[in-house]
C-alpha positions in Angstrom: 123.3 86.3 106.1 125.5 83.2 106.2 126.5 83.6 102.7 126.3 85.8 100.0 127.5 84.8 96.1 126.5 86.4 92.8 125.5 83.7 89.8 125.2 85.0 86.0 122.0 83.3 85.2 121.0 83.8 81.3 117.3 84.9 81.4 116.8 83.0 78.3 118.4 80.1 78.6 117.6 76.9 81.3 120.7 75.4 81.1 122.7 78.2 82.7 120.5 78.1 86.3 122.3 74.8 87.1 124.3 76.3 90.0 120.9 77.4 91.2 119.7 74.1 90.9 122.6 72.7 92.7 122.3 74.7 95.0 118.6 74.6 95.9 119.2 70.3 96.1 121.8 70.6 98.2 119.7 72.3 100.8 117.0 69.7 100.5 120.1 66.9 101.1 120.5 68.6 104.6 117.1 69.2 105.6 114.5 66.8 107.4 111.2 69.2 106.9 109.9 71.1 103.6 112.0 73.5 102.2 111.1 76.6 101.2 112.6 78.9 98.5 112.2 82.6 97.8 113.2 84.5 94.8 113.1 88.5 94.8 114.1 91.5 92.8 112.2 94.1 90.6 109.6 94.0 87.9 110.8 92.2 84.9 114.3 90.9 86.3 113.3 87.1 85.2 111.7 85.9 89.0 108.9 83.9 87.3 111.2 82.0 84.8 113.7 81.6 87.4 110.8 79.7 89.3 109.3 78.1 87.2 112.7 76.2 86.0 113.4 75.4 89.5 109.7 73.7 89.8 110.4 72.0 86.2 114.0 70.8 87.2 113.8 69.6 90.9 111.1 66.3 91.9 108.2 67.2 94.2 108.6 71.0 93.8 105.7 73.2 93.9 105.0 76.8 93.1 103.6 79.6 95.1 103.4 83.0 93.1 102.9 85.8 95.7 101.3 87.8 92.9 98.3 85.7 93.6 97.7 87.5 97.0 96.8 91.0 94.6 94.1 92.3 96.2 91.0 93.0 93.6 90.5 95.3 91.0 87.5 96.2 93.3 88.8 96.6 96.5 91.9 98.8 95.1 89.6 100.8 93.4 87.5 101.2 96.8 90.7 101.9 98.3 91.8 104.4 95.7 95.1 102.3 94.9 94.1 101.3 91.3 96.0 103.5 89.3 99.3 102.0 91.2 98.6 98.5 90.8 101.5 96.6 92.2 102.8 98.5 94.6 103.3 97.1 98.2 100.3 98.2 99.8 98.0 96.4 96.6 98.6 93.0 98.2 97.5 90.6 101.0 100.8 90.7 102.8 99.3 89.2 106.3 97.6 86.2 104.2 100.6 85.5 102.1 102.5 85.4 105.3 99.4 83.1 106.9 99.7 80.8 103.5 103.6 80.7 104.1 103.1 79.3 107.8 100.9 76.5 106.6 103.1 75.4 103.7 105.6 75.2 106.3 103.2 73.4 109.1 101.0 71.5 106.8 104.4 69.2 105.5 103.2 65.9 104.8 99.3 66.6 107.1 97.2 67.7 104.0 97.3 69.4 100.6 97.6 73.0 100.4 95.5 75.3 97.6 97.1 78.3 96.8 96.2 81.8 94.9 97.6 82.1 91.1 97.6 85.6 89.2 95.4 85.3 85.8 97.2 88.1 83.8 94.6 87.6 81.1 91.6 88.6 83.8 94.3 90.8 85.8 92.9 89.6 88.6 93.5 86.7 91.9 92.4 83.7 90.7 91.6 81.1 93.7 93.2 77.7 94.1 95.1 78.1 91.3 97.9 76.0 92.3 98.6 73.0 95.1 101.2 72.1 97.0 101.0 68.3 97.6 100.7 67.2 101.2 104.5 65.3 100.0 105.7 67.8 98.2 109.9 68.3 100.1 110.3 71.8 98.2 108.0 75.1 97.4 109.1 77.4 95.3 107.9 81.1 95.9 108.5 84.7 93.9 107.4 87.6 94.4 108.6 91.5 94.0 109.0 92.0 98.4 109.3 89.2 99.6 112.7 91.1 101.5 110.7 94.0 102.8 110.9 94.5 106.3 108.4 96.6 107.2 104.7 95.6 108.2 103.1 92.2 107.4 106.0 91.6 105.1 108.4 91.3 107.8 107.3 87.9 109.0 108.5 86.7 105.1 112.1 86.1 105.2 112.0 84.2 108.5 109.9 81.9 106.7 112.0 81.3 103.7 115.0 78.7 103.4 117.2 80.5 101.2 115.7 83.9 99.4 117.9 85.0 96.0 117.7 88.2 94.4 117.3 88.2 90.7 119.4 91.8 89.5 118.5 93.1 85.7 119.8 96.3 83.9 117.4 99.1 84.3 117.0 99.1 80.3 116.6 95.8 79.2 114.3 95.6 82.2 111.6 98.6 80.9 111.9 96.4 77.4 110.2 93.9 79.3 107.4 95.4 81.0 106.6 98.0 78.3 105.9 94.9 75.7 103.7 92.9 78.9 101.8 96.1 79.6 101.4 96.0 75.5 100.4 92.6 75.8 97.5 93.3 78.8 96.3 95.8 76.3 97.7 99.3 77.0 98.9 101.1 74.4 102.8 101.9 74.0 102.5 105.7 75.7 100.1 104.1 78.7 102.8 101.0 79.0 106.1 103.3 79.2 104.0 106.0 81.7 102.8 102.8 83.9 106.4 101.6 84.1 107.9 105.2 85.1 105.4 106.0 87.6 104.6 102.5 89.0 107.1 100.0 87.7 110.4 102.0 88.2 109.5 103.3 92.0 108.4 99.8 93.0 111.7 98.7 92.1 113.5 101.4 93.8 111.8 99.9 97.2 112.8 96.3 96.1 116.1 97.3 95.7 116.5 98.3 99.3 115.8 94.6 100.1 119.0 93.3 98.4 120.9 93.0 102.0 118.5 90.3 103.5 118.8 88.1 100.5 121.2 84.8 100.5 122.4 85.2 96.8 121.9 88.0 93.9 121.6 86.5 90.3 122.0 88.0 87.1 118.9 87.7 85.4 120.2 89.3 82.2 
C-alpha cells in the first residue's frame, strides 16, 4: 500500500477519530467520483462506531454494513453452517462485491438500497439503508473486507482507503460475550460462541492486516 500509519482512536469517545475524519475529507478534496471507505478488523474491535461517526461527522455520507449480506438463518441451517454464524463462508460475498460495483457506477444515476443487519431478528433485513444518488462518500464495515481469497477478493480493489480497527484480545471477548448476552444466550453459551466462532474468525481477519491503508486502535 502507499501508506501505512497507526491512529489511537478511543472506542468511547467521538472526539478522538478526528485524524480519521481528516483524513477521510482530505481524500474526498482530491477525488472527482464517489469515494468509498472500508473499515476492517475482528469482532468487537469498534468497526460499527468507527462508521457510524464517520457517516455522522462528514456531509453526504452514507453507510453500507456488510453484515447485511448474512445469508439466512434458513439457508445456513440448509447448509449446515448455523452453529458458526459469522464465519466467511455465512455471507453473500459475490453480491456484496455486485452492491460495491453499483455504489461505485451508480454515482449521481440513481439511488441505491442496501441490506442492513436487524440484530433484534438476527437476521438480513432488505433495503435497510440508501445511498443517495448525490451522496460523494460511502462508508462500509465489515469483519473481511481484506480477505483475498474467493468472492472477497474483488473487495479491496473497490475500496478508496480500507483501515484496520486493532483491539486487545480481552477487552475484545468483554464485548461480544455481553452482545451475545444481549441477543439472548446465556453467559456459558456467549463465552463458548466467542471461543469457537468469535476468536477463529478473528484469527482469519487478522491475516488481512497487510492489505489495509491504516491500523487504528480501537481501544
Amino acid at each position: 500500500m502507499s501508506y501505512r500509519r497507526r491512529f489511537a482512536i478511543s472506542y468511547a469517545s467521538e472526539s478522538s477519530i478526528d485524524c480519521v475524519v481528516s483524513d477521510t475529507v482530505a481524500l474526498l478534496g482530491a477525488a472527482s467520483a464517489r469515494v468509498v471507505v472500508g473499515i476492517t478488523g475482528p469482532p468487537g474491535a469498534g468497526k460499527s462506531t468507527l462508521a457510524q461517526a464517520l457517516v455522522s461527522r462528514i456531509q453526504r455520507a452514507s453507510y453500507l454494513p456488510m453484515d447485511g449480506f448474512h445469508l439466512s438463518n434458513t439457508v445456513l441451517v440448509r447448509l449446515g453452517r448455523h452453529d458458526r454464524k459469522g464465519a466467511v463462508d455465512t455471507f453473500d460475498a459475490a453480491g456484496y462485491v455486485s452492491l460495491l460495483h453499483r455504489v461505485r457506477s451508480d454515482y449521481r444515476l440513481r439511488d441505491v438500497y442496501v441490506p442492513d443487519f436487524d440484530r433484534r431478528l438476527d437476521e438480513p433485513v432488505a433495503a435497510g439503508h440508501v445511498i443517495a444518488a448525490d451522496c460523494r462518500l460511502v462508508i462500509t464495515e465489515g469483519n473481511y473486507l481484506g480477505v483475498p481469497d474467493g468472492e472477497w477478493a474483488g473487495v479491496r480493489g473497490l475500496l478508496d482507503r480500507l483501515y484496520y480497527v486493532d483491539c486487545p484480545s480481552q477487552l475484545r471477548r468483554e464485548r461480544l460475550v455481553k452482545r451475545h448476552v444481549e441477543g439472548g444466550r446465556t453467559r456459558a453459551a456467549a463465552e463458548a460462541w466467542v471461543d469457537e466462532v468469535d476468536e477463529p474468525n478473528a484469527r482469519l481477519i487478522a491475516t488481512t492486516q497487510k492489505w489495509c491503508d491504516c491500523v487504528i486502535d480501537g481501544c
